[in-house]
PQR file with spaces between the fields and no chain letter, atoms N, CA, C, O and H, PARSE charges and radii, in Angstrom:
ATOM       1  N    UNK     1      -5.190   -2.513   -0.625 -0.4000 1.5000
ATOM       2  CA   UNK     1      -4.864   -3.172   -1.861 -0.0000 2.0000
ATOM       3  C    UNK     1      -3.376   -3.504   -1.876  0.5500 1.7000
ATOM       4  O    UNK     1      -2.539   -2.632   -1.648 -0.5500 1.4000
ATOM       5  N    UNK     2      -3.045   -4.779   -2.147 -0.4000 1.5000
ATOM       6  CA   UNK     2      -1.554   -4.796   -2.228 -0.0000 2.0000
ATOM       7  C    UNK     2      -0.968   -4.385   -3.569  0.5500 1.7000
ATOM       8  O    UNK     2      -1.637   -4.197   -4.585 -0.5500 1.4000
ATOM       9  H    UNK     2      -3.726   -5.488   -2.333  0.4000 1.0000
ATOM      10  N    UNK     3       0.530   -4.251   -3.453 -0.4000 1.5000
ATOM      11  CA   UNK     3       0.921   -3.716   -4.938 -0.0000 2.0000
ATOM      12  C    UNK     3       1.742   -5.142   -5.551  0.5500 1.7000
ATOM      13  O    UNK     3       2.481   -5.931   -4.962 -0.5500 1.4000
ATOM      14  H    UNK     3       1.074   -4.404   -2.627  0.4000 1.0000
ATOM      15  N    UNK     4       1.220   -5.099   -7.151 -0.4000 1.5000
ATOM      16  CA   UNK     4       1.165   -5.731   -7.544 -0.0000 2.0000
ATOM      17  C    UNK     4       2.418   -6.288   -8.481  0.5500 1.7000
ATOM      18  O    UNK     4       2.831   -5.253   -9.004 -0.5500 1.4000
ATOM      19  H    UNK     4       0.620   -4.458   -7.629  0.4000 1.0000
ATOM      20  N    UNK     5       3.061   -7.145   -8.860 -0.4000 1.5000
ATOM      21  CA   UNK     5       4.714   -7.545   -9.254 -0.0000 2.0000
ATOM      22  C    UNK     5       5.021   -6.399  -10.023  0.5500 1.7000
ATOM      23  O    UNK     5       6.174   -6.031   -9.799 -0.5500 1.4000
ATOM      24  H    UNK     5       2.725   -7.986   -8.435  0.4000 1.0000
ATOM      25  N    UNK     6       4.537   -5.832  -10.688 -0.4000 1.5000
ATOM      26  CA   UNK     6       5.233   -4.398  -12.063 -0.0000 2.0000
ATOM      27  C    UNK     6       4.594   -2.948  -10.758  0.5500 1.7000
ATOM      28  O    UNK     6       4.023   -1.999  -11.296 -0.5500 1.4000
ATOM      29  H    UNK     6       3.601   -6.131  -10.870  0.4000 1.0000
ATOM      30  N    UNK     7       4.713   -2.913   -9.503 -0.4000 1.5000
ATOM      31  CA   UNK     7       4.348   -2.134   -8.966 -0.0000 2.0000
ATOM      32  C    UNK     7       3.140   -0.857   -8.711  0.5500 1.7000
ATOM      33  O    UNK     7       3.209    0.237   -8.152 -0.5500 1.4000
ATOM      34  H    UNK     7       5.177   -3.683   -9.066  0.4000 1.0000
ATOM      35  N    UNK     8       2.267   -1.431   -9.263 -0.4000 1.5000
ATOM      36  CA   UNK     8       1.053   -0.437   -9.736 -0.0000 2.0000
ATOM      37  C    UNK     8      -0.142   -1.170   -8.511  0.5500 1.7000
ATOM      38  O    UNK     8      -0.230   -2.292   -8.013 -0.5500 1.4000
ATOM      39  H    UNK     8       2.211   -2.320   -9.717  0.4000 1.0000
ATOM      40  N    UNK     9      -0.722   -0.247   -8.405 -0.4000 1.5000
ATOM      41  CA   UNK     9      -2.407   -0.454   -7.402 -0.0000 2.0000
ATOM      42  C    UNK     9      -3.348   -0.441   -8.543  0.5500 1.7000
ATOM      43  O    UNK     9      -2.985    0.294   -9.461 -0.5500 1.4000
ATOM      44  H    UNK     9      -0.651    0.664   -8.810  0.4000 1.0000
ATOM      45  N    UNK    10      -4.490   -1.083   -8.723 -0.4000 1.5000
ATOM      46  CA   UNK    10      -5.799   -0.926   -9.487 -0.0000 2.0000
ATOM      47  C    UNK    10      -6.831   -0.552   -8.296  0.5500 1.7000
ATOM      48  O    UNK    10      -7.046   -1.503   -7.544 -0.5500 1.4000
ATOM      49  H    UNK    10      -4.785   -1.680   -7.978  0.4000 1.0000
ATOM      50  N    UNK    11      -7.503    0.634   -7.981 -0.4000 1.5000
ATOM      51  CA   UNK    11      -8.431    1.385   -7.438 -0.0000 2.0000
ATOM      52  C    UNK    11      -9.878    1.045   -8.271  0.5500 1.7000
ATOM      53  O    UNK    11      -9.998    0.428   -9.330 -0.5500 1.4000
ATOM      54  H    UNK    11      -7.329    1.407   -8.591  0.4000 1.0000
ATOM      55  N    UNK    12     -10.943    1.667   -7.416 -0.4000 1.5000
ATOM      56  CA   UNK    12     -12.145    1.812   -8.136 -0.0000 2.0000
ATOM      57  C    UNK    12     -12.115    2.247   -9.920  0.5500 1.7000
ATOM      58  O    UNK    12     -11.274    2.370  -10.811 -0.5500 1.4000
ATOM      59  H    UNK    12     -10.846    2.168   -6.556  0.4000 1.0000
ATOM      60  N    UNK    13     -13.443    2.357   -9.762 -0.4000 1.5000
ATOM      61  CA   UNK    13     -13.528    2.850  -11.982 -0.0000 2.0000
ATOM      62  C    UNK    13     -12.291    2.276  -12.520  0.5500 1.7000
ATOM      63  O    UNK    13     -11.991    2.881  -13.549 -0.5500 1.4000
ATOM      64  H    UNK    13     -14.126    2.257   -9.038  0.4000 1.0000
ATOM      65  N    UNK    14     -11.308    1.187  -12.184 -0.4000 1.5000
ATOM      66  CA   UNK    14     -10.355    0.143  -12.785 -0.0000 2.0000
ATOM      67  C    UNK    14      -9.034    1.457  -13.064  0.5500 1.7000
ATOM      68  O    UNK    14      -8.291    1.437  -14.045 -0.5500 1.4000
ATOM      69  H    UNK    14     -11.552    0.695  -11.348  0.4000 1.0000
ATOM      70  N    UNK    15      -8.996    2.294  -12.206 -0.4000 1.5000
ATOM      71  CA   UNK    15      -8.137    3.665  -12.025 -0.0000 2.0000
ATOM      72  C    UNK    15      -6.634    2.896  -11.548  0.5500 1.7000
ATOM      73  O    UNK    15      -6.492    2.512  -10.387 -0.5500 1.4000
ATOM      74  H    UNK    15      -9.600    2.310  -11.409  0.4000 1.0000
ATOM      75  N    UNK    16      -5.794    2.764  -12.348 -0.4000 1.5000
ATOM      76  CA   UNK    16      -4.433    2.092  -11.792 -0.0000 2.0000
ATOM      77  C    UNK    16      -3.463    3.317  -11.357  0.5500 1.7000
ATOM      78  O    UNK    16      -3.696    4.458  -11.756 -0.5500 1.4000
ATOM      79  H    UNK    16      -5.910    3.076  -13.292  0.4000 1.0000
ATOM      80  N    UNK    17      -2.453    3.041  -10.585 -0.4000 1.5000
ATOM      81  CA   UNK    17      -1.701    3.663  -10.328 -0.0000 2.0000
ATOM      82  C    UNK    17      -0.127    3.542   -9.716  0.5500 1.7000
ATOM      83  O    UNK    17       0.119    2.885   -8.704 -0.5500 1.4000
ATOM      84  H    UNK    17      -2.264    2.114  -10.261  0.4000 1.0000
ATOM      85  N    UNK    18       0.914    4.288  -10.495 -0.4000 1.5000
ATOM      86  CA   UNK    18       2.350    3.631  -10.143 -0.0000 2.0000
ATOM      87  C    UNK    18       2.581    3.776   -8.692  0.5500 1.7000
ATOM      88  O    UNK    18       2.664    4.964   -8.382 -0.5500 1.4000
ATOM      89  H    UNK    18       0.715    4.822  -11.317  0.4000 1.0000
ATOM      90  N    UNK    19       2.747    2.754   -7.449 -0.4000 1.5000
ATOM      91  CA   UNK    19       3.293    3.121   -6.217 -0.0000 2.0000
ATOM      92  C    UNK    19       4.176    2.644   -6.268  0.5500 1.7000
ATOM      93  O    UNK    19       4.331    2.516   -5.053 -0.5500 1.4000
ATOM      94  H    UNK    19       2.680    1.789   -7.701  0.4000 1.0000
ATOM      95  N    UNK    20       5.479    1.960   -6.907 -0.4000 1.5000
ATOM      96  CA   UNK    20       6.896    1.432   -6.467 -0.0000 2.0000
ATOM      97  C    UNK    20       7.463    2.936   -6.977  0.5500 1.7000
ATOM      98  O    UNK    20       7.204    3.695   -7.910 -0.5500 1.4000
ATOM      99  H    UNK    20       5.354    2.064   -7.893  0.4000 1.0000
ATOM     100  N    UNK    21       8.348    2.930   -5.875 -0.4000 1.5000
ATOM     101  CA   UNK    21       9.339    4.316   -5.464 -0.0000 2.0000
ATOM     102  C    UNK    21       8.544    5.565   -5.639  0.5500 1.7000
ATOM     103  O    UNK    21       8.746    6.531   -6.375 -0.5500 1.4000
ATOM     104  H    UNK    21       8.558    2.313   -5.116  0.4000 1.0000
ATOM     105  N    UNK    22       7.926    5.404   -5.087 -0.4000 1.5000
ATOM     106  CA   UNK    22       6.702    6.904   -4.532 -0.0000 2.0000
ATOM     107  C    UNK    22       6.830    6.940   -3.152  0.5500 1.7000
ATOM     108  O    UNK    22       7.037    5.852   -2.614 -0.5500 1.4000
ATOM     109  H    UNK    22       7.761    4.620   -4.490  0.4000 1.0000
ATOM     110  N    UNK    23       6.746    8.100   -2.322 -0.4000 1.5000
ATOM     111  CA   UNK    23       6.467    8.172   -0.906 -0.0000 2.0000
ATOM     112  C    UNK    23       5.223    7.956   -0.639  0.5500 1.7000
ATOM     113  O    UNK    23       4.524    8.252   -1.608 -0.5500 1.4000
ATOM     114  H    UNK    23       6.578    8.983   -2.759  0.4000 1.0000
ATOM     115  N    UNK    24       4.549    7.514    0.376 -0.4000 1.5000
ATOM     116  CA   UNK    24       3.249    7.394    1.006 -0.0000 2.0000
ATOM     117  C    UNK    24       2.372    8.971    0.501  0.5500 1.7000
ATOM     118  O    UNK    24       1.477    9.243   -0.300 -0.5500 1.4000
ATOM     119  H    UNK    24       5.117    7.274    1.163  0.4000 1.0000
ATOM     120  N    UNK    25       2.810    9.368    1.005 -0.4000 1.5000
ATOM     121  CA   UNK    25       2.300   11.565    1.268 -0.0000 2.0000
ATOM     122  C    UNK    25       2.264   11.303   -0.769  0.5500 1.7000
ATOM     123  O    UNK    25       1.101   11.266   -1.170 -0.5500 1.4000
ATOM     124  H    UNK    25       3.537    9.147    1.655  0.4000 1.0000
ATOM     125  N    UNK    26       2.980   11.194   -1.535 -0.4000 1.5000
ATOM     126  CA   UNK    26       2.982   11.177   -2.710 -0.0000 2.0000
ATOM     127  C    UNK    26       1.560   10.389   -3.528  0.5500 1.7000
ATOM     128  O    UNK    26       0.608   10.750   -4.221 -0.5500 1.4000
ATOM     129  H    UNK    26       3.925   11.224   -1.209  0.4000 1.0000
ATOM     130  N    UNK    27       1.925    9.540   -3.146 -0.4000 1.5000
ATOM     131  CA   UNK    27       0.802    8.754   -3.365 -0.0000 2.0000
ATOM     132  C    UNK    27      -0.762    8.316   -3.220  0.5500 1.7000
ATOM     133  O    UNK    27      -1.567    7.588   -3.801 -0.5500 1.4000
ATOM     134  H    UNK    27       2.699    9.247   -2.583  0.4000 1.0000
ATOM     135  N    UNK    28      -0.712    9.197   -2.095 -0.4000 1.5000
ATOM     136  CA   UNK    28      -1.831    9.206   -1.132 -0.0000 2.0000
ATOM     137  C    UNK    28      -2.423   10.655   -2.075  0.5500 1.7000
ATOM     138  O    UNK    28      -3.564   10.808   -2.510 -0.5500 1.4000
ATOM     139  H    UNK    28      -0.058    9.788   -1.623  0.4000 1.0000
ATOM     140  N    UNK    29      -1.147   11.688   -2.219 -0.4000 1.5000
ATOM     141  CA   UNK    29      -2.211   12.897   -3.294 -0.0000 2.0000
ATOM     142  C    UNK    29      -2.792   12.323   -4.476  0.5500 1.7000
ATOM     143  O    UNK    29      -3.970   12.514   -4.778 -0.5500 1.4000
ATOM     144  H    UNK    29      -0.220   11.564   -1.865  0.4000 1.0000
ATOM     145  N    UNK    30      -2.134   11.746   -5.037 -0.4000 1.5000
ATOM     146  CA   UNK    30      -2.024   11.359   -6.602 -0.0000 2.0000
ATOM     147  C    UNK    30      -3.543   10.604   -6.581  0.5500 1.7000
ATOM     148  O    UNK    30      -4.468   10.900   -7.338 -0.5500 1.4000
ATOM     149  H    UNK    30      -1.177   11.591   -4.792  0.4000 1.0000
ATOM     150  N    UNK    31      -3.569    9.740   -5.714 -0.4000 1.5000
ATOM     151  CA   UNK    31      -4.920    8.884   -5.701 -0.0000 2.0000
ATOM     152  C    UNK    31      -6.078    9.737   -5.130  0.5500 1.7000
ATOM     153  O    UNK    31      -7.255    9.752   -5.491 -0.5500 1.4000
ATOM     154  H    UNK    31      -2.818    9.500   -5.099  0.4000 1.0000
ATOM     155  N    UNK    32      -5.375   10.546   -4.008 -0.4000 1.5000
ATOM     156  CA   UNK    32      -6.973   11.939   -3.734 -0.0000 2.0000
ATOM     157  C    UNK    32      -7.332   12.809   -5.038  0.5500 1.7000
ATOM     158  O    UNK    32      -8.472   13.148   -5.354 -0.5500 1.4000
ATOM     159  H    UNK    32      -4.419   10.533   -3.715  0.4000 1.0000
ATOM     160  N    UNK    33      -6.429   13.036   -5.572 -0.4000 1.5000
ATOM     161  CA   UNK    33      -6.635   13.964   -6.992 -0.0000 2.0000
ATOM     162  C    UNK    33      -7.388   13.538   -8.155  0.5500 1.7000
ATOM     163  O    UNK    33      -8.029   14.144   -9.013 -0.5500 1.4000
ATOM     164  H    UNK    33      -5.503   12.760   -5.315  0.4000 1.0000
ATOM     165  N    UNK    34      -7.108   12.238   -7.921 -0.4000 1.5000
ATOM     166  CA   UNK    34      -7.471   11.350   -9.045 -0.0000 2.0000
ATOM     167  C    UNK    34      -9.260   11.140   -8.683  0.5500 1.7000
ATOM     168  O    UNK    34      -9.909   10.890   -9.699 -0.5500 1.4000
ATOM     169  H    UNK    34      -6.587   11.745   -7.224  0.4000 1.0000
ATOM     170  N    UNK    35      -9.881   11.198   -7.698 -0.4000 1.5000
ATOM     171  CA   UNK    35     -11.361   11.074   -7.448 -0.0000 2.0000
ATOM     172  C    UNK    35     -11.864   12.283   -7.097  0.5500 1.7000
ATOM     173  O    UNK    35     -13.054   12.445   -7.364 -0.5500 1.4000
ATOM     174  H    UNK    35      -9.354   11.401   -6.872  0.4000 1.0000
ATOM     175  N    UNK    36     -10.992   13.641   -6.302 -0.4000 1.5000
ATOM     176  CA   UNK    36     -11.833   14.211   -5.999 -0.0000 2.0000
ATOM     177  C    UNK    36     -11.572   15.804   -6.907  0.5500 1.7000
ATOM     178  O    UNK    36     -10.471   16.256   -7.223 -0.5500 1.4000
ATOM     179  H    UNK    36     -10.025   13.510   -6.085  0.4000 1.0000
ATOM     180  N    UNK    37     -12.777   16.368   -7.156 -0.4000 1.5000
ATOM     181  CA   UNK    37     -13.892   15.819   -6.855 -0.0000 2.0000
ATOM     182  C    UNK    37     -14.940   15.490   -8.061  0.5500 1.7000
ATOM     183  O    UNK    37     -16.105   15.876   -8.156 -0.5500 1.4000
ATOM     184  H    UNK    37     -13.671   16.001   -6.900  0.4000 1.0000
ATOM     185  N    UNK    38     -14.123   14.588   -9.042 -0.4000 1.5000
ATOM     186  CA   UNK    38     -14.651   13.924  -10.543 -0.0000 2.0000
ATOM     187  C    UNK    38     -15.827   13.166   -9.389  0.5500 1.7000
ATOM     188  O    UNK    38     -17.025   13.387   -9.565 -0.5500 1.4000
ATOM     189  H    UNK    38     -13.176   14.274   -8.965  0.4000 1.0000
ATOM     190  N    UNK    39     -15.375   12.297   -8.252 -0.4000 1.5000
ATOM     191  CA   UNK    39     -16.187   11.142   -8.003 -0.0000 2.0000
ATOM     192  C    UNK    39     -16.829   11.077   -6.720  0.5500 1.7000
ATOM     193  O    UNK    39     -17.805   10.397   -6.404 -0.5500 1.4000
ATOM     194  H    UNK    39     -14.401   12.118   -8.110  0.4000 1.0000
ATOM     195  N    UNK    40     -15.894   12.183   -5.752 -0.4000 1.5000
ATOM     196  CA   UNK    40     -15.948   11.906   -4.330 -0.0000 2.0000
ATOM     197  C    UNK    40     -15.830   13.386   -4.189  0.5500 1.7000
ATOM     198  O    UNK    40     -14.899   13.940   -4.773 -0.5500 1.4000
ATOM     199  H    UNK    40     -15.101   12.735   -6.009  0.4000 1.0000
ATOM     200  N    UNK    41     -16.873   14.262   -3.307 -0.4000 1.5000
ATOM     201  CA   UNK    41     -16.538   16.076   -2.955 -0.0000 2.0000
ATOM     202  C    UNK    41     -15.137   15.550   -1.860  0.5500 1.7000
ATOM     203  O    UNK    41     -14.063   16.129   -1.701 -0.5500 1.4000
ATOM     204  H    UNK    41     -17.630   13.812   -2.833  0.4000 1.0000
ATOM     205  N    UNK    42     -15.621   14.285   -1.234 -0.4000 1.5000
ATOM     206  CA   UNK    42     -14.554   14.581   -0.011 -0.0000 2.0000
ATOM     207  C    UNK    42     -13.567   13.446    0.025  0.5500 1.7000
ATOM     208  O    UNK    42     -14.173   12.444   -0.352 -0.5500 1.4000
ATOM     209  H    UNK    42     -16.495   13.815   -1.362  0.4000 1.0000
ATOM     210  N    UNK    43     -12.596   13.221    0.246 -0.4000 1.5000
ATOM     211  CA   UNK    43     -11.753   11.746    0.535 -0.0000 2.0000
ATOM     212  C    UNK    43     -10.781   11.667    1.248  0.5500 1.7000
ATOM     213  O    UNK    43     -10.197   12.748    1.319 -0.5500 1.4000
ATOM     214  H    UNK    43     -12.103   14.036    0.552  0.4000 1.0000
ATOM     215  N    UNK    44     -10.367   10.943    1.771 -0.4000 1.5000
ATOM     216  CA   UNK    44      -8.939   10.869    2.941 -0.0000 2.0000
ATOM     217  C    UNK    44      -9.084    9.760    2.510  0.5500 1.7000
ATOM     218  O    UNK    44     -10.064    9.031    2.354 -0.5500 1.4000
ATOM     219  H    UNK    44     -10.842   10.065    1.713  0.4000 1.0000
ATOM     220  N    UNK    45      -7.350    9.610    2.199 -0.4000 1.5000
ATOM     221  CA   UNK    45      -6.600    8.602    1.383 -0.0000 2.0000
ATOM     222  C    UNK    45      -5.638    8.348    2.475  0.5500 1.7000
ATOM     223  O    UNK    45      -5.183    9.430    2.846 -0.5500 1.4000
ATOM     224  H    UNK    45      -6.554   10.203    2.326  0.4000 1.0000
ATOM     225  N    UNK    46      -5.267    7.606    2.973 -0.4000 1.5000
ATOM     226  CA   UNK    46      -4.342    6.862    3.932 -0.0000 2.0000
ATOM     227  C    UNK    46      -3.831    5.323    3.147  0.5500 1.7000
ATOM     228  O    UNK    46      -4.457    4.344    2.742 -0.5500 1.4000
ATOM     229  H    UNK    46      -5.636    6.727    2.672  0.4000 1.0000
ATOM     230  N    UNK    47      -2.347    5.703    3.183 -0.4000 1.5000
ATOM     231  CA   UNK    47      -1.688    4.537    2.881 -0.0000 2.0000
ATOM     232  C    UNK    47      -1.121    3.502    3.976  0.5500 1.7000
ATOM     233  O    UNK    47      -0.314    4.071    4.711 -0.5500 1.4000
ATOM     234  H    UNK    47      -1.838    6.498    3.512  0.4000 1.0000
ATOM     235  N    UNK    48      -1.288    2.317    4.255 -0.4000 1.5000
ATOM     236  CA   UNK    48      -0.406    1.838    5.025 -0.0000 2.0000
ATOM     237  C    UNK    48       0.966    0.923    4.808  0.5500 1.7000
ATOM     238  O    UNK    48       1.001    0.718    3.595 -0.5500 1.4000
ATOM     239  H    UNK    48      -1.944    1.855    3.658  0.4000 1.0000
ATOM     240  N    UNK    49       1.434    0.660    5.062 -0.4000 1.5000
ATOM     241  CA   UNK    49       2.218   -0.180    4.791 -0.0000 2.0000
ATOM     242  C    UNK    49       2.096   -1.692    5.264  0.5500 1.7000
ATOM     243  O    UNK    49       2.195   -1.803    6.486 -0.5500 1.4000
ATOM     244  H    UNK    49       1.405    0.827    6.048  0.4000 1.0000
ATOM     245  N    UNK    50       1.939   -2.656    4.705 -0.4000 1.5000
ATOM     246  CA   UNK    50       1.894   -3.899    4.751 -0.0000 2.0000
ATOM     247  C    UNK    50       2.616   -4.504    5.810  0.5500 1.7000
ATOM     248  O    UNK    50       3.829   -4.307    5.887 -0.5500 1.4000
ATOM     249  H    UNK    50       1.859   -2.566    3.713  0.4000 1.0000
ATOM     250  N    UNK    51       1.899   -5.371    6.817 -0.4000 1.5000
ATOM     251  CA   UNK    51       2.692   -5.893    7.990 -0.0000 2.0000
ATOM     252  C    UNK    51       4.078   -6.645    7.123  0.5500 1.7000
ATOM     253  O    UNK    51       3.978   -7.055    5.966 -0.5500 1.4000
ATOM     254  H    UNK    51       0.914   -5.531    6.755  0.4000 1.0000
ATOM     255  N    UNK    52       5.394   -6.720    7.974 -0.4000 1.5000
ATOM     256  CA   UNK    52       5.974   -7.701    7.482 -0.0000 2.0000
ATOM     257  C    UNK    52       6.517   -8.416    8.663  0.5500 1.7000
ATOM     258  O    UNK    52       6.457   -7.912    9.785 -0.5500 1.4000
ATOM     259  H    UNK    52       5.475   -6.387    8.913  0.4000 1.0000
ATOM     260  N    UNK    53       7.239  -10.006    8.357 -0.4000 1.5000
ATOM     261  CA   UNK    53       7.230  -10.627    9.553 -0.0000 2.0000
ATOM     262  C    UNK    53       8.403  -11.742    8.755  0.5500 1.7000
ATOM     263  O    UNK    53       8.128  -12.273    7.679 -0.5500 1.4000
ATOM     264  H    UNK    53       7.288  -10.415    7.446  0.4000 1.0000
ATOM     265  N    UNK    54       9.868  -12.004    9.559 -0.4000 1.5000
ATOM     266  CA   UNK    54      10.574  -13.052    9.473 -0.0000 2.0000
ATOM     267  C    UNK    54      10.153  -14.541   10.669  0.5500 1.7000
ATOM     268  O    UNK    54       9.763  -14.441   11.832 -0.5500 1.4000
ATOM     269  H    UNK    54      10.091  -11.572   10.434  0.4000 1.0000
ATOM     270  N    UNK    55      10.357  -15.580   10.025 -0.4000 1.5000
ATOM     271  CA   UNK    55      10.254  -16.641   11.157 -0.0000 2.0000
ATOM     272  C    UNK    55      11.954  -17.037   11.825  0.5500 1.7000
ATOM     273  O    UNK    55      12.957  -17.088   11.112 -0.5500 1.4000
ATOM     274  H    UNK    55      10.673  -15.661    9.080  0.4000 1.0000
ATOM     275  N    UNK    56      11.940  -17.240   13.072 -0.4000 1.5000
ATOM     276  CA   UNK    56      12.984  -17.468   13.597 -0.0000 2.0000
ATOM     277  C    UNK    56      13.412  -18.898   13.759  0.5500 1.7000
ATOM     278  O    UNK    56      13.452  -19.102   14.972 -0.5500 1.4000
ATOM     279  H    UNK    56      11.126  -17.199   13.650  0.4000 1.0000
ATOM     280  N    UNK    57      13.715  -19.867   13.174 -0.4000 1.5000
ATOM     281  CA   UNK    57      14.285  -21.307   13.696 -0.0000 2.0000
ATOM     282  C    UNK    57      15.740  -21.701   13.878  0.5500 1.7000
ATOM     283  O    UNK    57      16.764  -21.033   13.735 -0.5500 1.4000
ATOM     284  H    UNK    57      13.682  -19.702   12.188  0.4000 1.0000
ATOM     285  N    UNK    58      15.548  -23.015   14.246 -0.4000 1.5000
ATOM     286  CA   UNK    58      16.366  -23.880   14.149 -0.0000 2.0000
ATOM     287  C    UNK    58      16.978  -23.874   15.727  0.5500 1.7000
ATOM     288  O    UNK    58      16.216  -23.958   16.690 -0.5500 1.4000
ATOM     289  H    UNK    58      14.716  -23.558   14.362  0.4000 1.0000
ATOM     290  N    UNK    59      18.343  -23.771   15.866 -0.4000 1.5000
ATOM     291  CA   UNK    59      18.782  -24.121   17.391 -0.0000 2.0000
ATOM     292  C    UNK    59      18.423  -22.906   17.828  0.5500 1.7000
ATOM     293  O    UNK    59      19.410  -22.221   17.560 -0.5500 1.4000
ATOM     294  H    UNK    59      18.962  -23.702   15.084  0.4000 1.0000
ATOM     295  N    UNK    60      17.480  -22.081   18.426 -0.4000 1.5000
ATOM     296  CA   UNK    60      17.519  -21.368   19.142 -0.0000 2.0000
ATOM     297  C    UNK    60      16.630  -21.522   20.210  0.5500 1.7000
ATOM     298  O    UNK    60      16.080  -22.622   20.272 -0.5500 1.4000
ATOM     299  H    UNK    60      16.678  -22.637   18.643  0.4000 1.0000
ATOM     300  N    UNK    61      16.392  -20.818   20.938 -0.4000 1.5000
ATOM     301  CA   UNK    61      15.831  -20.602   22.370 -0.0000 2.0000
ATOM     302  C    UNK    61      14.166  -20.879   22.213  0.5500 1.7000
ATOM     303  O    UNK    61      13.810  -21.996   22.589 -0.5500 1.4000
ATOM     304  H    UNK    61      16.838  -19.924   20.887  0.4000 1.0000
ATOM     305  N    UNK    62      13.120  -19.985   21.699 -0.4000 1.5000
ATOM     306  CA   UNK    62      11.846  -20.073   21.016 -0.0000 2.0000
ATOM     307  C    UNK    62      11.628  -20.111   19.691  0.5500 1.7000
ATOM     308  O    UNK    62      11.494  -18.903   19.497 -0.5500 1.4000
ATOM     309  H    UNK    62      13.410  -19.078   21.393  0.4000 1.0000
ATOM     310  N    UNK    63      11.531  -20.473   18.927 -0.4000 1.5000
ATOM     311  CA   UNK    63      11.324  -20.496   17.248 -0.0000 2.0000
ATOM     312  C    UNK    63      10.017  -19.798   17.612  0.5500 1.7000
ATOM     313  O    UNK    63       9.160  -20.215   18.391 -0.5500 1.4000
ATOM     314  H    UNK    63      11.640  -21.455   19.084  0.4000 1.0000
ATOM     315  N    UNK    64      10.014  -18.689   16.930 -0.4000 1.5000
ATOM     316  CA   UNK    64       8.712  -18.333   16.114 -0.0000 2.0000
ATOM     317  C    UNK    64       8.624  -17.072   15.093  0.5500 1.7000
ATOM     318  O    UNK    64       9.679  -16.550   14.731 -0.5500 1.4000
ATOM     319  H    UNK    64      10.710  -18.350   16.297  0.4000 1.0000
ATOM     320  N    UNK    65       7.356  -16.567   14.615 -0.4000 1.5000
ATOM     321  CA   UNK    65       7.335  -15.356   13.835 -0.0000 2.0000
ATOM     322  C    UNK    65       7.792  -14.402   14.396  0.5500 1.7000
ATOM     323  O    UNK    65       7.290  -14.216   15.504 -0.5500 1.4000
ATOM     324  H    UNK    65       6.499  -16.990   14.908  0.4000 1.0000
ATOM     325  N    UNK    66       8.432  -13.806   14.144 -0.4000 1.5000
ATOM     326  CA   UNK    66       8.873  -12.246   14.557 -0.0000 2.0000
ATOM     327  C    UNK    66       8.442  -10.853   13.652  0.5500 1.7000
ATOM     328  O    UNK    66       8.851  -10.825   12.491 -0.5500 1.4000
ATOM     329  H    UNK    66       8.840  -13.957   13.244  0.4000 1.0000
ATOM     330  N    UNK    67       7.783   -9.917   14.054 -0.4000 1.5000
ATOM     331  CA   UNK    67       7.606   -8.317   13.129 -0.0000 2.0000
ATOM     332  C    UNK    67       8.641   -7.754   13.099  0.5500 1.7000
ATOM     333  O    UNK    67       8.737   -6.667   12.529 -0.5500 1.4000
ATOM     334  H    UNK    67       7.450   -9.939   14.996  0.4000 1.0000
C-alpha cells in the first residue's frame, strides 16, 4: 500500500494508520497488534520500502533511469 499525502496507510476493515516518521519495526507492530488476534491467530507484517529511481540526462555519456 503506498502512503498517502497526510501520511497514513488504510489496511483491511478500512483500519488506517499513521506511517510518516515511524520506523519500519514500529510500524510493522502497530499494524500486527492491530489484527492479531481480533482477526488473524497469526500474521507477519513486513514493510517495504518503495523502489525509488532518478533519471539521468542531458550531455552525458548514457541517459537513463538510475536506483
Amino acid at each position: 500500500m503506498p502512503v498517502h499525502d497526510d501520511g497514513t496507510i488504510t489496511l483491511q476493515q478500512n483500519k488506517t494508520f499513521q506511517a510518516a516518521g515511524k520506523s519500519r519495526g514500529l510500524l510493522e507492530r502497530e499494524v500486527r497488534d492491530a489484527y492479531v488476534p481480533s482477526e488473524w491467530l497469526h500474521l507477519t507484517v513486513t514493510i517495504k520500502p518503495q523502489e525509488r529511481f532518478y533519471f539521468v540526462g542531458g550531455e552525458v555519456k548514457a541517459p537513463a533511469k538510475q536506483l
